[in-house]
N, C-alpha and C positions, 0 to 999 in steps of 0.2 A: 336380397338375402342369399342366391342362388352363390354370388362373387362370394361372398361373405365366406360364405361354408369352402367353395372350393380352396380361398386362401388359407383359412385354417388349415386343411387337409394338406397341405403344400409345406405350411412349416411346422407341422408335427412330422413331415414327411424328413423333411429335411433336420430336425432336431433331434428324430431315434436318428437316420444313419450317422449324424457327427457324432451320438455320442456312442455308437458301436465299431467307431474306426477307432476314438479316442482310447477307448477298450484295449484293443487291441498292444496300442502301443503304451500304454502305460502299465498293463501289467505284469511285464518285465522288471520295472522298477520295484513293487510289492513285494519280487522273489527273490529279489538279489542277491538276499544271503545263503536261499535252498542252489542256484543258479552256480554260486563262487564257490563252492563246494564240489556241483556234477562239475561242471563243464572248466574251469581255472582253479584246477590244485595248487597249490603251491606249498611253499616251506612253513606257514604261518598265518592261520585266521585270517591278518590285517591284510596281507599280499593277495590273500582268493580274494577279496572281499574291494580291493582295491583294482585289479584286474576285472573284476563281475561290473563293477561300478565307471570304471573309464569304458568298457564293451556299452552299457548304459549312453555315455556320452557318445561312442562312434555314430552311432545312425544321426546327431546331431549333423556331423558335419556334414552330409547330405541333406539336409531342410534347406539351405539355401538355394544349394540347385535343383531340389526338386521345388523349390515354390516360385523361382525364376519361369522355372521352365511351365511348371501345372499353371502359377499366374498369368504366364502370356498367353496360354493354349484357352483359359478361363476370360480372360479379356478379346479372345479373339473366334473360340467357338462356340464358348457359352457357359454358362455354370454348371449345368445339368451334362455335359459332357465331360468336365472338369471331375465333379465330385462323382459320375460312374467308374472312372480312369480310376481316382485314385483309391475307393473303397477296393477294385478288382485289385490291385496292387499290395493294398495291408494283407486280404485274404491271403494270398501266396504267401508273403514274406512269415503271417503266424505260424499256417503247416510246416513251414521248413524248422520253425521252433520246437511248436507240438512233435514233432517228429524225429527231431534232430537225438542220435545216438550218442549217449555221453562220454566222458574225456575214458572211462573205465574200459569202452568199448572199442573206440576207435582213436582215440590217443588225438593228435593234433588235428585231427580232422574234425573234431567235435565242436572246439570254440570257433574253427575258422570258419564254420555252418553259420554258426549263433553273431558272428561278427557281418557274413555276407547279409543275414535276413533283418539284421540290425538297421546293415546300410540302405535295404527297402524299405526299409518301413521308415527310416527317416526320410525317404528321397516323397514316398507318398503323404506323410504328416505333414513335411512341407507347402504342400501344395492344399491341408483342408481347410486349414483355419481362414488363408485369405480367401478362399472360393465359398465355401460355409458361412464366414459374415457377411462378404458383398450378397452374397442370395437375399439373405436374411433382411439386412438393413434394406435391400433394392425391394422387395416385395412387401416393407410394412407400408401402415397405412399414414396418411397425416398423421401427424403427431403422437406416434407411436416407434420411433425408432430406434430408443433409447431401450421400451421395451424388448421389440424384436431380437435386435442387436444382442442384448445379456442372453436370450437364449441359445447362444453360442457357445456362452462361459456355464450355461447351466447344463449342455448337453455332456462337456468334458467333465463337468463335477459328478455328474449321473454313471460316465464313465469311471472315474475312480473310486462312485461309492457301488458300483456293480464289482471291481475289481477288488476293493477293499473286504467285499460281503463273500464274496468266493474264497477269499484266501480266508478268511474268518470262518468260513463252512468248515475247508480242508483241514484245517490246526485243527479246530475242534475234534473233526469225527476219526481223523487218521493219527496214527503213532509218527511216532519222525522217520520210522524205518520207510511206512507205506509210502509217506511225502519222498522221500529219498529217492524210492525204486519207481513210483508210477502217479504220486499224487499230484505232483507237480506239474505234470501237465494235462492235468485237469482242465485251469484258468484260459491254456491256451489250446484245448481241442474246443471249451466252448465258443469259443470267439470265430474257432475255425468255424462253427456248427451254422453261428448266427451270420458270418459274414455274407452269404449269398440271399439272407433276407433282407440285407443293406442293401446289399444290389439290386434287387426286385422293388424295396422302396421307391430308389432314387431314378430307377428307371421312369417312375409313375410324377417325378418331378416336371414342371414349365419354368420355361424363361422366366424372370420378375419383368416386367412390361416396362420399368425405367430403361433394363439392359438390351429390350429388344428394339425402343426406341431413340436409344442412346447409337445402336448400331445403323439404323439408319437412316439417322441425321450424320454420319460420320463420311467427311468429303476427303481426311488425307490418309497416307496412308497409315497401318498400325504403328506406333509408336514404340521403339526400341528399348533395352536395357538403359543404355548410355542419354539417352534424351530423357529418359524416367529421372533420372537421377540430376538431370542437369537442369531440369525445371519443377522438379519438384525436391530439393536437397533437404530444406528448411524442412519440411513434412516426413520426409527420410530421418529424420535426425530427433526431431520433438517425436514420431513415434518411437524409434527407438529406446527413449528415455521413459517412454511411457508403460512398456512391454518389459522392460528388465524388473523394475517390483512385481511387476505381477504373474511372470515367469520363475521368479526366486520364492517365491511364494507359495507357485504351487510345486516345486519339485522339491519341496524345502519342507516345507511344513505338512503335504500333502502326500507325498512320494517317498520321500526321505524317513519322517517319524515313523514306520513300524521296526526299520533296518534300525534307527537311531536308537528307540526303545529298549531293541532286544542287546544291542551291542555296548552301549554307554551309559543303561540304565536298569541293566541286569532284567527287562519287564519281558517274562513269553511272547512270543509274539500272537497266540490267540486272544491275549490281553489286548496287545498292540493295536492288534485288529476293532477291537471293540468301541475303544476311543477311537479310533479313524474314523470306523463306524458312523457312530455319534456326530463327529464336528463335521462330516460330510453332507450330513441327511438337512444341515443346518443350512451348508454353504449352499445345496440346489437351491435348497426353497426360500431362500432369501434374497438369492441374483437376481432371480425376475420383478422382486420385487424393487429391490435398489433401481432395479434399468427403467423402471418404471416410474421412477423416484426422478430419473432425472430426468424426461421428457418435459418434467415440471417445474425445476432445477437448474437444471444443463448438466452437461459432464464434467464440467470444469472444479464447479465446488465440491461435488459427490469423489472425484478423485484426488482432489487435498486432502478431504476429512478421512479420505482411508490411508490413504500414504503417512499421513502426522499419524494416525492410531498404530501404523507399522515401527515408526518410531517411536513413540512411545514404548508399548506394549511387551518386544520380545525379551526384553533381557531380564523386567523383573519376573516373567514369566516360566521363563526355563529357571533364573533361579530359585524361583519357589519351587519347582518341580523337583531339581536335584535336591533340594535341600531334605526332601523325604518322597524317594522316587516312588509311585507304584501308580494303579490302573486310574483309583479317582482323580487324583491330580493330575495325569494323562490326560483326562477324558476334558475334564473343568477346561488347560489348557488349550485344547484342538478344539471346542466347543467357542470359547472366548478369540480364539484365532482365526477359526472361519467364518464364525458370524462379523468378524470384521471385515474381513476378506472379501464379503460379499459386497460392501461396499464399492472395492476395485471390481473386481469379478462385474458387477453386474451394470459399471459404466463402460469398461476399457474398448471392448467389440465397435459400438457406435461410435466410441468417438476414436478411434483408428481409422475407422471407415470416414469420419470429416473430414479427414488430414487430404483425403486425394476425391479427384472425381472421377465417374463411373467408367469413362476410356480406358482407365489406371488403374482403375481400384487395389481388384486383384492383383496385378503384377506390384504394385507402390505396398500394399499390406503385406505383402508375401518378404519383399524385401527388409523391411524393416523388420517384420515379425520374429521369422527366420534365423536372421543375425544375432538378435538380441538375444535367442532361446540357445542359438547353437552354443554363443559363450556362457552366459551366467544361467541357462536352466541344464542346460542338458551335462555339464558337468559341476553342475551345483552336488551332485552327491559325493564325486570323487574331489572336491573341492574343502566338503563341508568334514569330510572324515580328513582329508591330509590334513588341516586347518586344526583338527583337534589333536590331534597325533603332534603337529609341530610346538603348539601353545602350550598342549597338557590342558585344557579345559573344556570341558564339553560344553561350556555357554559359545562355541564358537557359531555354532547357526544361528544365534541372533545378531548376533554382530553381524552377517552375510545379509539376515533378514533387513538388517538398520540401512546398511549400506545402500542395495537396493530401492529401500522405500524413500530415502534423501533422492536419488536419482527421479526418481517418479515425481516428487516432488517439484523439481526444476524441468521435466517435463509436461506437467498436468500447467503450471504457470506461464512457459510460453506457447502452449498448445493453442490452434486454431479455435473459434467455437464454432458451435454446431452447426451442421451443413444442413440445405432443406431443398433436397433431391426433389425435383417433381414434375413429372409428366410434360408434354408437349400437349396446349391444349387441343388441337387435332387428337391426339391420341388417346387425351383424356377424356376427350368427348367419346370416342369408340370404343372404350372400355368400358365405358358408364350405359352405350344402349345400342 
């Protein structure tokens, strides 16, 4: 019972700090349009708004190399050194946010702030996901990996419905003038407040005992970029197909809807807020249970059935929406979308993590992860607004949404199935007495 309890305490440990790094860097997205206003003036609305939203995508193009670099540091010193590295790394890049003096103050030097802490904070997100699920899936127990794993996906949904619930505080209680001059960085001193309580968490983390016996039984030497990719290509390739629905997904449907709301559907955004609210609170508590769904399942059907419901779903959706926009049909929406969602949400973690073995893990998830987020999530917003502006119609996010979910589809089909990591019986015997 004594194991028992410490492992809980291990991945509640590790479940607050992922979801208060996720915090961190998604809350950027919530403000976009307070954000394109301070900090990228410009001639017209579309232009701040388009400038606030590619600044959105820059910190993308750092997640590959910081999850190269965090993955092999994560396969080669450990998890719990991985994931102290990169939480100390979000803290700094948010105070350069919360802090940073607007375009009114200091002229070009304002965004160039907001663009350097951008580039931290993607080079650190890079590195959480694949070090946060190899922990997770490496420390569940028999036949529970499926659970573990989704609380990966449930710790970033906790993240966006903390980051959703904060800006839904500020709208409510402040005027636009307060938000303008001081409210706005509200979302990002708190993240600064909580970040060193991540750190003091993750300090209190252990090795998972697959990864400390995984290192050593290990006789060659660590295993490079170039060999990663040269013997695991097939695994590089089906995650990546696996990760772009469910990255379009959540910067899309989760990130995106209050900017889209306020801008292409006339709705306030303390409305905005409300339905995020709602379809969030659905999407936590339904991933652990989907992940749980599939230890029984596997990942393989649980991720068809939520890909085909992506297909399906988006297009009669948003056009019911437009067709008489306001907060219920909002809400109904985000509600009906994340409860789907959780389907994917709450297989993708574990079964990314089958595609490679634990030598790899990290570095092999970080590569595929990374890649697929830098192009289709991390400028899925300045994607989803050019897309409407070019067509004239705001069903363009589902068509992005459709797109995505076909791709996940011909990934979840050729994907490995489930891997069943286990112990060295020497090791296993020493952990048990």
């Amino acid at each position: 019972m004594k194991d028992q309890k410490v492992t809980k305490n291990q991945i509640a440990a590790a479940v607050i700090g992922n979801a208060l790094e996720w915090y961190d860097f998604i809350v950027y997205g919530y403000l976009t349009t307070i954000i394109s206003r301070l900090f990228f003036p410009a001639q017209t609305e579309y232009a701040s708004l388009l400038l606030a939203a590619a600044t959105f995508g820059v910190g993308f193009f750092m997640r590959p190399l910081g999850g190269i670099l965090l993955g092999l540091y994560a396969d080669r010193k450990g998890r719990k050194a991985a994931l102290q590295l990169i939480i100390s790394l979000m803290t700094l890049a948010i105070a350069m946010i919360g802090f940073a003096p607007t375009f009114a103050s200091v002229g070009i030097a304002a965004p160039l702030i907001i663009v350097l802490a951008r580039l931290l904070q993607g080079f650190a997100t890079g590195g959480e996901f694949a070090s946060a699920t190899a922990f997770l899936v490496e420390m569940a127990p028999p036949g529970q990996r499926g659970l573990y794993g989704s609380l990966q996906m449930m710790g970033q949904s906790l993240a966006a419905l903390v980051g959703a619930t904060v800006g839904l505080v500020i709208t409510q209680m402040l005027s636009a003038e307060q938000i303008d001059l001081w409210g706005w960085r509200l979302p990002f001193l708190l993240g600064l407040l909580i970040g060193p309580v991540g750190l003091y968490i993750r300090r209190h983390l252990h090795e998972p005992q697959l990864f400390s016996a995984d290192i050593q039984s290990r006789k060659e030497k660590p295993p490079t970029v170039l060999s990663i990719w040269r013997e695991h290509k097939r695994s590089i390739l089906i995650s990546l197909a696996l990760v772009i629905p469910c990255t379009i997904l959540f910067y899309v449907i989760l990130i995106y809807m209050p900017t889209y709301a306020k801008t292409q559907l006339g709705i306030p955004l303390k409305e905005a807020f409300v339905a995020q609210v709602a379809g969030l609170v659905c999407l936590a508590g339904a991933t652990p249970l989907f992940g749980a769904l599939t230890d029984r399942v596997g990942r393989r059907p649980m991720l068809v059935a939520g890909n085909l419901l992506f297909v399906v779903l988006p297009y009669p959706l948003f056009a019911w929406l437009l067709a008489d926009p306001g907060i219920a049909r909002l809400t109904v929406m985000q509600v009906t979308l994340c409860c789907s969602a959780s389907m994917v949400t709450g297989a993708i973690s574990t079964a990314l993590a089958d595609q490679f073995p634990i030598a790899v893990r990290s570095t092999g998830l970080a590569l595929s992860y990374n890649s697929a987020v830098m192009v289709f999530g991390g400028f899925a917003q300045f994607i989803v607004t050019w897309l409407i502006q070019v067509t004239g119609t705001p069903l363009a996010p589902a068509f992005y949404v459709i797109f995505g979910a076909m791709l996940g589809l011909l990934g979840a089909i050729g994907m490995m199935q489930d891997r069943d990591d286990r112990l060295p019986s020497a090791v296993r015997r020493s952990a048990m007495g």
